[in-house]
C-alpha positions as CSV (number, residue, x, y, z in Angstrom):
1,X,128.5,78.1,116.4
2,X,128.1,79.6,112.9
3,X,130.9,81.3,111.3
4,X,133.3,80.5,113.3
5,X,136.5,78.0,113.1
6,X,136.2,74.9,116.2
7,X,138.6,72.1,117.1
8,X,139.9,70.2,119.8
9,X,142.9,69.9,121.4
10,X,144.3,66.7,123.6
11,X,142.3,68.6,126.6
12,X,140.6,71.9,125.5
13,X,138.7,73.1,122.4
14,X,140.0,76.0,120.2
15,X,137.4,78.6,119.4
16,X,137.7,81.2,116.6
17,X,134.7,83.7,116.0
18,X,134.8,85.2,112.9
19,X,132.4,87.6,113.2
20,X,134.5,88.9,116.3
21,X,137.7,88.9,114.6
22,X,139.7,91.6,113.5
23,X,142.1,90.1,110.4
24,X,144.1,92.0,109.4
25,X,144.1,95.0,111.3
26,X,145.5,92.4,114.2
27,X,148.1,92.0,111.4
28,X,147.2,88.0,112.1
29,X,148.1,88.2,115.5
30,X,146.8,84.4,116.5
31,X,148.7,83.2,113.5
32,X,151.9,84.8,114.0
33,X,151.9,83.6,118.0
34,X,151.1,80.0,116.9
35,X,154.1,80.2,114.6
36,X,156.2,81.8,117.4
37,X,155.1,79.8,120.2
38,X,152.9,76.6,118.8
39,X,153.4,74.3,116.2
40,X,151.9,76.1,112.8
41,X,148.4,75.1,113.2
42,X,147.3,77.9,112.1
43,X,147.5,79.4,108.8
44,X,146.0,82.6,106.6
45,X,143.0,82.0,104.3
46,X,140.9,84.6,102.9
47,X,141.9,87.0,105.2
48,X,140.7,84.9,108.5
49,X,142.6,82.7,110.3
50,X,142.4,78.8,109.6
51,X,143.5,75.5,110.3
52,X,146.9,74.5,108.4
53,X,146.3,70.7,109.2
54,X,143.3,68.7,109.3
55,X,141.3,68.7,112.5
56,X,142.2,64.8,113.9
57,X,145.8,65.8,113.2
58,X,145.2,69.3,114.9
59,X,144.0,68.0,117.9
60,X,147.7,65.7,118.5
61,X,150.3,68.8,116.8
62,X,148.9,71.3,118.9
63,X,151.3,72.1,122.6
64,X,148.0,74.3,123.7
65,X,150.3,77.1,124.8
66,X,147.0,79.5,125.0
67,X,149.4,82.3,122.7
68,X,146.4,82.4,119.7
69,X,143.8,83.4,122.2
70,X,146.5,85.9,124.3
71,X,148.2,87.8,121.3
72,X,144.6,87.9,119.8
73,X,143.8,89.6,122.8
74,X,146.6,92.1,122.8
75,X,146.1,93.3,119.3
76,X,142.7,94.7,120.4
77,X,140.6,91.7,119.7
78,X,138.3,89.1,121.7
79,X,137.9,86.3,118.7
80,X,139.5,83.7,120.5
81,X,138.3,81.6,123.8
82,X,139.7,78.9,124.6
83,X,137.7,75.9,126.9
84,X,139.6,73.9,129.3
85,X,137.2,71.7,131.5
86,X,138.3,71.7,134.7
Protein backbone atom coordinates (compact mmCIF):
# COMPACT_ATOMS: atom_id res chain seq x y z
CA UNK A 1 0.00 0.00 0.00
CA UNK A 2 1.03 3.47 -0.97
CA UNK A 3 0.66 6.17 1.36
CA UNK A 4 0.01 4.65 4.05
CA UNK A 5 2.06 3.69 7.43
CA UNK A 6 2.54 -0.64 7.92
CA UNK A 7 4.13 -2.57 10.71
CA UNK A 8 3.93 -5.66 12.55
CA UNK A 9 3.11 -6.57 15.74
CA UNK A 10 4.23 -10.00 17.76
CA UNK A 11 0.93 -11.45 15.88
CA UNK A 12 -0.91 -8.88 13.71
CA UNK A 13 0.10 -6.09 11.37
CA UNK A 14 -0.87 -2.35 11.99
CA UNK A 15 -2.33 -0.61 9.08
CA UNK A 16 -2.64 3.21 8.69
CA UNK A 17 -4.20 4.65 5.40
CA UNK A 18 -3.46 8.05 4.96
CA UNK A 19 -5.50 8.90 2.40
CA UNK A 20 -8.50 7.63 4.70
CA UNK A 21 -7.44 9.53 7.65
CA UNK A 22 -8.87 12.36 9.17
CA UNK A 23 -5.82 14.18 11.35
CA UNK A 24 -6.65 16.39 12.92
CA UNK A 25 -10.15 16.83 12.80
CA UNK A 26 -9.95 13.21 14.83
CA UNK A 27 -7.90 15.59 17.17
CA UNK A 28 -5.22 12.45 16.75
CA UNK A 29 -7.53 10.05 18.09
CA UNK A 30 -5.23 6.75 17.38
CA UNK A 31 -2.38 8.63 18.97
CA UNK A 32 -3.97 9.77 22.04
CA UNK A 33 -5.52 5.99 22.67
CA UNK A 34 -2.03 4.51 22.10
CA UNK A 35 -0.83 6.86 24.71
CA UNK A 36 -3.83 6.01 26.99
CA UNK A 37 -3.95 2.44 26.48
CA UNK A 38 -0.62 1.19 24.45
CA UNK A 39 2.80 1.85 24.93
CA UNK A 40 3.53 5.38 22.84
CA UNK A 41 4.15 3.90 19.53
CA UNK A 42 2.62 6.24 18.02
CA UNK A 43 3.55 9.76 17.61
CA UNK A 44 2.37 13.18 15.54
CA UNK A 45 4.35 14.03 12.36
CA UNK A 46 3.27 16.38 9.81
CA UNK A 47 -0.11 16.26 10.84
CA UNK A 48 -0.54 12.25 10.25
CA UNK A 49 0.08 9.85 12.64
CA UNK A 50 3.59 7.93 12.72
CA UNK A 51 5.68 5.47 14.31
CA UNK A 52 7.65 6.94 17.51
CA UNK A 53 10.08 3.87 17.43
CA UNK A 54 11.60 2.12 14.78
CA UNK A 55 9.62 -0.68 13.16
CA UNK A 56 11.82 -4.03 14.68
CA UNK A 57 11.42 -2.28 18.02
CA UNK A 58 7.65 -1.56 17.29
CA UNK A 59 6.85 -4.84 16.58
CA UNK A 60 8.11 -6.13 20.54
CA UNK A 61 6.79 -2.54 22.55
CA UNK A 62 3.54 -2.83 21.17
CA UNK A 63 0.61 -4.79 23.87
CA UNK A 64 -1.81 -4.75 20.47
CA UNK A 65 -4.72 -3.55 22.66
CA UNK A 66 -6.67 -2.74 19.12
CA UNK A 67 -7.40 1.11 20.89
CA UNK A 68 -5.60 2.96 17.56
CA UNK A 69 -7.92 1.26 15.17
CA UNK A 70 -11.23 1.61 17.78
CA UNK A 71 -10.85 5.43 18.95
CA UNK A 72 -10.00 6.02 15.20
CA UNK A 73 -13.16 4.64 14.51
CA UNK A 74 -15.19 6.59 17.07
CA UNK A 75 -13.86 9.96 15.96
CA UNK A 76 -15.58 9.42 12.63
CA UNK A 77 -12.79 7.69 10.76
CA UNK A 78 -12.00 4.23 9.04
CA UNK A 79 -7.94 4.75 8.62
CA UNK A 80 -7.00 2.03 10.66
CA UNK A 81 -7.44 -1.96 10.19
CA UNK A 82 -5.92 -4.05 11.97
CA UNK A 83 -4.88 -8.01 10.58
CA UNK A 84 -4.89 -10.75 13.00
CA UNK A 85 -4.47 -14.21 11.15
CA UNK A 86 -6.52 -16.56 12.58
Amino acid sequence: MSNSLVFKTRTCEIIIDYSKCIAPNCKFACVKADRLYGRNVLKIFNSKPALAVAPEKASKLCNECLACEIHCKWSGGEAIKINVPL
